[in-house]
N, C-alpha and C positions, 0 to 999 in steps of 0.2 A: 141534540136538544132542538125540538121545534121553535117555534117563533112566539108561541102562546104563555114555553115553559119560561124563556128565554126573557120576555117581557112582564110575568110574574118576578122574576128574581131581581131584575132592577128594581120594579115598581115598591118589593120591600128592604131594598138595602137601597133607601136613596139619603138617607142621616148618617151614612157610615160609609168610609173609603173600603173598596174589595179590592187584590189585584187577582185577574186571571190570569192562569198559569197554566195553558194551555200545553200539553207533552206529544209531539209527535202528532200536532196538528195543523190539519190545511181549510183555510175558512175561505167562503166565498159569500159576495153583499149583491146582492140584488135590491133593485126599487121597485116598488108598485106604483099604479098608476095614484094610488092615496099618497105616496111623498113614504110612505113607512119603508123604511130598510130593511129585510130580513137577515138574520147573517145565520150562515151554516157552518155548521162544525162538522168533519169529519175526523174523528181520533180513534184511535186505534186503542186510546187509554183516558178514559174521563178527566173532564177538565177539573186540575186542585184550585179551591175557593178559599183565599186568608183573610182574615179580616186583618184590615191594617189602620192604628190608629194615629187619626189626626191630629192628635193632641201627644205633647212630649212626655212622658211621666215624669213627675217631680223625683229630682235625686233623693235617695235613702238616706235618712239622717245620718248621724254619725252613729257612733257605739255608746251608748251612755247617754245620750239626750233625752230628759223628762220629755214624755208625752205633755201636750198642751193640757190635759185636766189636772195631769198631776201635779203644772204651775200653778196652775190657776187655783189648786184647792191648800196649795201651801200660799200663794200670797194672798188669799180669802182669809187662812188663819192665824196669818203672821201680824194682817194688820200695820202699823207702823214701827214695829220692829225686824223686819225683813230688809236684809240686807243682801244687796246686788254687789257680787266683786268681780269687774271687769276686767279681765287677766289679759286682754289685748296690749300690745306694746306701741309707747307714746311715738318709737324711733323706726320711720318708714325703712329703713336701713336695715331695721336688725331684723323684722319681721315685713318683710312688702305686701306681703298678702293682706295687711290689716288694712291698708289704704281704701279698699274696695269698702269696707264696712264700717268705715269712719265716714265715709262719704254716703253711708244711711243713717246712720247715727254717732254721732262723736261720744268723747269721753265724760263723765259726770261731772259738771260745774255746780256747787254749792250756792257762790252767791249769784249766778243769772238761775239758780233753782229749777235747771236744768238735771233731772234721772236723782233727786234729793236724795234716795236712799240707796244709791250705788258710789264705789269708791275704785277707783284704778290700784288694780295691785298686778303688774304686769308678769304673767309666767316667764320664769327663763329657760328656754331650752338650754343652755349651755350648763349653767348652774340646778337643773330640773327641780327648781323650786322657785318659793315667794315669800314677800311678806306676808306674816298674818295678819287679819286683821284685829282690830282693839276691839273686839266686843265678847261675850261669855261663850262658852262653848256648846252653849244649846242653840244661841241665835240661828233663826232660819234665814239657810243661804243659799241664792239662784247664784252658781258662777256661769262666766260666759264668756265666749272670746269671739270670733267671726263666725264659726259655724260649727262651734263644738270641740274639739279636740283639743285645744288646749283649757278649755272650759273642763274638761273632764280630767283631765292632767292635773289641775287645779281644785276640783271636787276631791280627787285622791287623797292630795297631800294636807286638803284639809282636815280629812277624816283623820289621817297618820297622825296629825296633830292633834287628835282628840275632839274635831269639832262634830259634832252628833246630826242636825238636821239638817244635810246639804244636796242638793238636786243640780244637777248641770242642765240650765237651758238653751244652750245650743250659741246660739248668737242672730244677728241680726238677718242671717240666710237663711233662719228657721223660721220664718213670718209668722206662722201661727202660731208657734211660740214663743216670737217678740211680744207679741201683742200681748201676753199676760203679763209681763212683766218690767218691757221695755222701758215704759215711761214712768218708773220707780225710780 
């Protein structure tokens, strides 16, 4: 690799981490009297170029978690009959994991009118059920628990139960699918 090709390849991967991985090579740096470094490669096998990124990927939702349109076009036509069932458990003891996600959003309070149309019906894994809730069996229902899983455990047993329009949106780890439905 000359010095010409060498300084082309920086020039356009300067928004983007590379690493080189150089195989059975011996490099040597020379300065010129301009201050510029030239570096030599001698490989016996071309240098491999990855791109490596700077950014983390967002973890893969759970299994069952609506897509943020498909909340957002059920509680567009739900209106104020949409009801949000919080299947998180009140007892850091029985489930600790919830702690994390009560401390981004708590549980539904009525009279500080606080998530007005969400109601706590806590999933049991022991007993792998809940209560149902008191409304018809067509009511549209986002369930949710910290990030899905038991939100969807609770989607199930709703349906088991005959209730017909219900969507699991995840919980409060799925941001963009809080944000349809969260402050209901």
């Amino acid at each position: 690799m000359n010095l010409h090709t060498f300084a082309l390849l920086i020039a356009t991967t300067r928004s983007s981490a590379f690493a080189f991985a150089p195989q059975s090579a011996a490099f040597s740096v020379a300065s010129s009297r301009l201050g510029v470094a030239a570096v030599r490669v001698q490989s016996a096998k071309p240098l491999s170029i990855r791109h490596m990124s700077t950014e983390t990927a967002p973890e893969p939702r759970k299994a069952g978690v609506s897509s943020p349109s498909e909340l957002k076009d059920l509680v567009s036509s739900a209106g104020s009959k949409l009801l949000v069932v919080d299947a998180r458990h009140p007892d850091a003891n029985v489930e600790p994991g919830d702690v994390k996600s009560l401390a981004v959003a708590g549980f539904p309070d009525k009279e500080k009118n606080y998530r007005p149309q969400a109601v706590n019906l806590p999933w049991s894994r022991e007993s792998k059920s809940m209560e149902l809730p008191t409304a018809d069996k067509d009511t549209p229902i986002i369930t949710h628990c910290g990030g899905g899983g038991r939100g969807q455990k609770a989607k199930d047993y709703l349906e088991k139960n005959g209730f017909t329009n219900v969507l699991n949106g995840g919980g409060p780890k799925e941001t963009d699918c809080w944000a349809e439905f969260g402050g209901k």
